[in-house]
C-alpha positions as CSV (number, residue, x, y, z in Angstrom):
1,X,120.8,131.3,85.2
2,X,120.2,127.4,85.1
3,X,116.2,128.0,84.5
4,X,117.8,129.5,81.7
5,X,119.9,126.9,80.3
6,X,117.9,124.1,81.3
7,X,115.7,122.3,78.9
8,X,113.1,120.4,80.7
9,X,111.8,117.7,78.4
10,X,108.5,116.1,79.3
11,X,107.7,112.1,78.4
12,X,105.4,109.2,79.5
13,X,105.7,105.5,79.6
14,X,108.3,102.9,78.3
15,X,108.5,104.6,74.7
16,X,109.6,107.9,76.5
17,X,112.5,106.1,78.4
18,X,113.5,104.8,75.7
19,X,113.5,108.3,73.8
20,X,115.8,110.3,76.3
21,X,119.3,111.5,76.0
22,X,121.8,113.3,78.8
23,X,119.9,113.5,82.1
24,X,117.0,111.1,82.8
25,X,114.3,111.0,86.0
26,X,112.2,108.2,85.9
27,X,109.4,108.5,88.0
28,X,107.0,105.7,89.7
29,X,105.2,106.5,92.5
30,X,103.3,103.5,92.4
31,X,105.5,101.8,94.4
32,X,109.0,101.0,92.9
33,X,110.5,104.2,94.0
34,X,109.1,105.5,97.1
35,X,110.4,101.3,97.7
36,X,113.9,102.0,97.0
37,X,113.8,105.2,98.6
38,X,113.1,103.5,102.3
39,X,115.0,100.8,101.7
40,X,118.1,103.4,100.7
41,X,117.0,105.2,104.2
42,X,116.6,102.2,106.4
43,X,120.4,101.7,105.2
44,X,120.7,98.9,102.8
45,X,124.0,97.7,101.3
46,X,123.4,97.2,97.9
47,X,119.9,97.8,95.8
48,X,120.1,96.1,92.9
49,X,117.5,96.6,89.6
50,X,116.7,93.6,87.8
51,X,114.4,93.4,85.0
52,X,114.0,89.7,84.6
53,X,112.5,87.7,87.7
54,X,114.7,84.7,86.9
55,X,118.0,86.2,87.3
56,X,116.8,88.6,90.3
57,X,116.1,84.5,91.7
58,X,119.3,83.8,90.5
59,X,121.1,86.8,93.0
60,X,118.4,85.5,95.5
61,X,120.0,81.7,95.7
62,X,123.6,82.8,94.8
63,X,125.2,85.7,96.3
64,X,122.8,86.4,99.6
65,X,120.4,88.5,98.2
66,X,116.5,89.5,99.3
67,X,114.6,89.3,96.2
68,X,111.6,92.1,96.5
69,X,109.2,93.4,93.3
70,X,106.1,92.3,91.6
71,X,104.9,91.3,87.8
72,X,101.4,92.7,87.7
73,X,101.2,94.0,90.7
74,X,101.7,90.8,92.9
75,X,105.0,89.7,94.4
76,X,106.7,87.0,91.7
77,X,107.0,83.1,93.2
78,X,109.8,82.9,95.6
79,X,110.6,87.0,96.1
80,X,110.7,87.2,100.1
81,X,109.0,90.7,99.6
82,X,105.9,92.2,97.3
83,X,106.4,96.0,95.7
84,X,105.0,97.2,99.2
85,X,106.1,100.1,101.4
86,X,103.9,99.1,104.1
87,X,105.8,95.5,103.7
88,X,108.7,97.1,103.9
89,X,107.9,99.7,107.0
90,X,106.7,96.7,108.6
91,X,110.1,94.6,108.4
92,X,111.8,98.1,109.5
93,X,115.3,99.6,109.5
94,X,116.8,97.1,111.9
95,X,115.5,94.1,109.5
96,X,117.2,96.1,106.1
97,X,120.0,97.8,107.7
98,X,122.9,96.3,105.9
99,X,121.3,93.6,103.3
100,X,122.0,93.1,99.9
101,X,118.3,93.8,98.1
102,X,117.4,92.8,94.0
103,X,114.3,94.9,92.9
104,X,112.5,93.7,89.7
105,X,109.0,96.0,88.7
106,X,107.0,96.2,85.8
107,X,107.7,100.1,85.4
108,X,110.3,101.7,87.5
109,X,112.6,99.3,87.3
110,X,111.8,98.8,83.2
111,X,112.3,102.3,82.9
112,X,115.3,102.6,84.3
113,X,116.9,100.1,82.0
114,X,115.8,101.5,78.6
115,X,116.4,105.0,80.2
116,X,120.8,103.3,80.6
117,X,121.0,102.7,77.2
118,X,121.0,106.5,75.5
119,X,121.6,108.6,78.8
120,X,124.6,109.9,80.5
121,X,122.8,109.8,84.0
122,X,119.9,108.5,84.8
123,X,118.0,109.1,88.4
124,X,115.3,107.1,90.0
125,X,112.0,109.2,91.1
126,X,108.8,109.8,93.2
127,X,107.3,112.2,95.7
128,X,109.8,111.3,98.3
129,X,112.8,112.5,96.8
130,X,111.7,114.7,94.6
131,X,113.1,118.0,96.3
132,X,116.4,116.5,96.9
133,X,117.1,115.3,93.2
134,X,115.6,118.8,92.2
135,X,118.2,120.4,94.8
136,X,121.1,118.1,92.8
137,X,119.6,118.8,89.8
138,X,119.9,122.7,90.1
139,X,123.7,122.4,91.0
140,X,124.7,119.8,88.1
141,X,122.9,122.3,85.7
142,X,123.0,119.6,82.9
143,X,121.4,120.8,79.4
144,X,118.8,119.0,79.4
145,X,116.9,116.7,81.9
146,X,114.2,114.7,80.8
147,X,111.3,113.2,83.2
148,X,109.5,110.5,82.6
149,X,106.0,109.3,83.9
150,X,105.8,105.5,83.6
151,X,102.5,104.8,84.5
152,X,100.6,101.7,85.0
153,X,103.5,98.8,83.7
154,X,104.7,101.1,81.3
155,X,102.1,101.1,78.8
156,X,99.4,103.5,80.6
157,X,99.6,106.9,82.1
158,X,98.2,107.6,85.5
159,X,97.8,110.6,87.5
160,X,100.5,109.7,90.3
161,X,103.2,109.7,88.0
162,X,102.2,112.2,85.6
163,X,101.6,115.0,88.7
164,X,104.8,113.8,90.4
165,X,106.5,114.6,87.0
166,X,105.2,117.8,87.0
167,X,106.0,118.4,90.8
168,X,109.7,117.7,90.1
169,X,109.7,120.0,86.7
170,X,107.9,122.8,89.2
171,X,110.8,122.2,91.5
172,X,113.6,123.2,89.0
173,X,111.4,125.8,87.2
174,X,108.9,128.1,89.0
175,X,107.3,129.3,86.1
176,X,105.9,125.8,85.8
177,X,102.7,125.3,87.3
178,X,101.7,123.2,89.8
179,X,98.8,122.6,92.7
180,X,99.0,120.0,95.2
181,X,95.3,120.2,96.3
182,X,94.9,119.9,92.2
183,X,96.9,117.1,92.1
184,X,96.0,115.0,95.1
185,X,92.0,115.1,93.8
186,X,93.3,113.8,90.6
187,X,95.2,110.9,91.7
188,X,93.0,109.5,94.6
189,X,89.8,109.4,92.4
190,X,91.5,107.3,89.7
191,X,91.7,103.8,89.5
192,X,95.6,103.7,90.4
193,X,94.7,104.8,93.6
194,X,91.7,103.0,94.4
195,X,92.9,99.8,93.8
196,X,94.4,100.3,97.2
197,X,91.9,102.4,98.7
198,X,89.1,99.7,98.3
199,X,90.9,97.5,100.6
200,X,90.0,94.0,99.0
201,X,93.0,92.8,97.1
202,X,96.1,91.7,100.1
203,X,98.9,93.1,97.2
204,X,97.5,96.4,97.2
205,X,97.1,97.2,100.8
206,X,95.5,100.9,101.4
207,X,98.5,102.2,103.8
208,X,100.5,102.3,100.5
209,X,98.5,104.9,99.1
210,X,99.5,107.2,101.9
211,X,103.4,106.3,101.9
212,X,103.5,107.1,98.2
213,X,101.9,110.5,98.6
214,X,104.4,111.3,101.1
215,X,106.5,114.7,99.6
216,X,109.8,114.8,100.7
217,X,110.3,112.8,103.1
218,X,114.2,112.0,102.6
219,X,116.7,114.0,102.1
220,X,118.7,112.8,99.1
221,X,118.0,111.5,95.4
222,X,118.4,107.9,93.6
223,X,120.7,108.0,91.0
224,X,121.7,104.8,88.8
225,X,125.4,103.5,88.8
226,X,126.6,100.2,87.0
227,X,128.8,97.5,88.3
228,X,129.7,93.8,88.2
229,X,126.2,92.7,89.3
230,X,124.4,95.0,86.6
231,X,122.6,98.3,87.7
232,X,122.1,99.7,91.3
233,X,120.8,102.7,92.8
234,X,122.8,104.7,95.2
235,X,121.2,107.5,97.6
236,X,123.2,110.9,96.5
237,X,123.2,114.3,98.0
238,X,124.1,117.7,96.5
């Protein structure tokens, strides 16, 4: 009955975020949210989004906080972490467990805030959740869920996101096509990929590719909740 009522809405980049209503699932595979999805398994206290570097800093020299994220790609002056999974894999569970962690990229995290400003709920996205939101998804049964591909910094679409999209729309409505095989060709012969796969740039080590393509490897979703220190994302289960 909810393939029924459900109206899947399709977008791309910051102009879509800023475009949806009700239900949003912003997607970046490329890294923000298969980031905040270990850091939510390795049992973080808080995960904080912060568009502006400044005031991520800010939580950084005030109130205890790791700063982690990039602008372009490379970790912003004075963040203790880069927009890494392998960074973060390498610190490991014991390192995270319980730390207070401000996140600032230059899609995901942009996303997510023009996403807040129109949309009842709003849910953060990539291959590693993606069966788990589309589990909670299913039994909220809102009207209408709109999922968002944010590409490369907002402003250029790229396979990752785009088939990770698609994925997640397959997940809450069969009759929607998708391939992995399809899918995995795509995405490793563009340039989003292969800026990693070549090997010669430290920010974009190759080991990421393969955490990001990882499909559900945890078992709950990322939804968005605001409080006194702005918006955080919380690990949810149906």
């Amino acid at each position: 009955m909810y393939f029924q009522r459900m109206q899947i809405h399709r977008h791309s980049l910051l102009s879509g975020a800023a475009a949806c209503s009700g239900t949003a699932v912003i997607v970046d595979v490329f890294r923000a949210f298969t980031c905040s999805s270990m850091l939510l398994h390795f049992g973080v206290e808080r995960l904080i989004l912060e568009q502006e570097p400044g005031k991520a800093l800010e939580l950084k020299k005030n109130s205890g906080f790791l700063a982690l994220g990039e602008i372009d790609g490379v970790m912003v002056p004075g963040f203790d972490f880069g927009n890494s999974p392998t960074e973060i894999a390498g610190a490991g569970k014991d390192f995270f467990r319980g730390r207070k962690i401000v996140q600032r990229t230059s899609a995901g995290v942009r996303g997510i805030f023009s996403a807040v400003e129109n949309c009842k709920s709003v849910y953060a996205a990539g291959f590693s959740t993606a069966k788990a939101l589309a589990e909670l998804l299913k039994k909220e049964n809102p009207k209408n869920v709109h999922i968002v591909a944010m590409g490369h910094a907002g402003k250029f679409r790229t396979p990752e996101d785009e088939q990770c999209a698609s994925y997640i729309h397959s997940l809450l409505n069969p009759a929607s096509p998708y391939d992995h095989v399809s899918a995995l060709a795509e995405i490793l012969s563009h340039e989003s990929a292969q800026k990693f796969l070549r090997g010669d740039k430290g920010h974009f080590p190759a080991t990421d590719v393969t955490w990001c393509l990882q499909r559900d490897v945890f078992p709950f979703a990322m939804k968005v909740f605001t409080g006194p220190e702005g918006i955080e994302l919380r690990a949810v289960k149906g």
